[in-house]
C-alpha positions in Angstrom: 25.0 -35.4 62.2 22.0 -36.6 60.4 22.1 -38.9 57.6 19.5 -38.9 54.2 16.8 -41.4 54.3 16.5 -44.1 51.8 13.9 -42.5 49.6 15.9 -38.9 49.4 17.1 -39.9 45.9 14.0 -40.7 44.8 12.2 -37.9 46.2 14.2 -35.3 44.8 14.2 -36.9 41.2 11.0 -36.6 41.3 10.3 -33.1 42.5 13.1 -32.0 39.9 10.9 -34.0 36.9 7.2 -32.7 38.7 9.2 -28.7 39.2 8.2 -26.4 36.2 11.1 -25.7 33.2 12.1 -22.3 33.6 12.8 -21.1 29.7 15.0 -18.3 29.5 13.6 -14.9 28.6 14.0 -15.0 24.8 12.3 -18.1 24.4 9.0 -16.5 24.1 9.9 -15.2 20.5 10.0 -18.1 18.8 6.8 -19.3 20.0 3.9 -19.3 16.9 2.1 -16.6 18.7 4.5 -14.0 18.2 5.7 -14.6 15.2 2.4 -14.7 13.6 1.7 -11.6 15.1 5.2 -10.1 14.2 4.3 -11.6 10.1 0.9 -9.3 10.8 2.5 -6.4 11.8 5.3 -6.5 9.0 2.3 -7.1 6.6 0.4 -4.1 7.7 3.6 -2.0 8.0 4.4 -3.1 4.6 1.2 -1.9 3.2 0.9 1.0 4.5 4.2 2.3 3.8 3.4 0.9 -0.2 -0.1 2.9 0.0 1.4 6.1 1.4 4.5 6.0 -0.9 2.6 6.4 -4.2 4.1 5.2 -7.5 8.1 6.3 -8.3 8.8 9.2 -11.1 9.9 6.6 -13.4 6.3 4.6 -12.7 4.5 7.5 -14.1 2.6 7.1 -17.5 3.6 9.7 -20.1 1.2 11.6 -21.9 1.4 10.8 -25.4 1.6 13.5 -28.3 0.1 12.5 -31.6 1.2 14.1 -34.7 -0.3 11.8 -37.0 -2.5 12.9 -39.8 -5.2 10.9 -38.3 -5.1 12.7 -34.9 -5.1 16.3 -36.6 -8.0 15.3 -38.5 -9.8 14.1 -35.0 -8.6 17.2 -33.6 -10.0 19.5 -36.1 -13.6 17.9 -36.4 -13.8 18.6 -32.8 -12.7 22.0 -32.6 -15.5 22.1 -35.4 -18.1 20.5 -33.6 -17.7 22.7 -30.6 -17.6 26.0 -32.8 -21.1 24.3 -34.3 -22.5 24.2 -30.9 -21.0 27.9 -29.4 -22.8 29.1 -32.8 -26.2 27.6 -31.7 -25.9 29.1 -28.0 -23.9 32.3 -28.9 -25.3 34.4 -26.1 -24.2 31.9 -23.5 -20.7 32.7 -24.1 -18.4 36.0 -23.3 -17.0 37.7 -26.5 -13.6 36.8 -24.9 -14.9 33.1 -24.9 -15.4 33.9 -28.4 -12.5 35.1 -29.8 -10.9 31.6 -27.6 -12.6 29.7 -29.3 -12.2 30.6 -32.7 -8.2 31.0 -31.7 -7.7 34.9 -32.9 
């Protein structure tokens, strides 16, 4: 039977601190380069899904009705102002256009 030498305790502490780590499998994820690329990829994912969404129902802007006197008055100067101009260029518009116009 043969017997160790008197360096084969030495030797294989040294082969053990010169062998490579083995990391398990899972290890790689928490490395920086995943995980910057995983923060990308949420980033992008995240603004797309915000771009393609749109806004919400409740987002929406209202239009707003005015039934102040101010607003009729602005609303009647410019139903006269374009009854002024139909009356300059009458043969550019339609007797049905007309009659539109005028609100029969």
């Amino acid at each position: 039977m043969k017997t160790a030498g008197a360096r084969f305790a030495d030797d294989t502490v040294r082969a053990a601190r010169l062998s490579p780590e083995i990391k398990p499998w899972w290890s790689w994820l928490f490395s920086p380069a995943p995980l910057a690329g995983l923060a990308g990829a949420t980033a992008a994912l995240a603004f797309a899904v915000i771009s393609f969404v749109g806004p919400t129902p409740s987002s929406r802007v209202e239009a707003v009705v005015l039934d102040s006197p101010q607003a009729v008055a602005i609303q009647d100067i410019a139903e006269t102002e374009t009854l002024i101009a139909a009356v300059d260029q009458l043969d550019d518009f339609s007797d049905h256009e007309l009659v539109r116009l005028i609100g029969f």
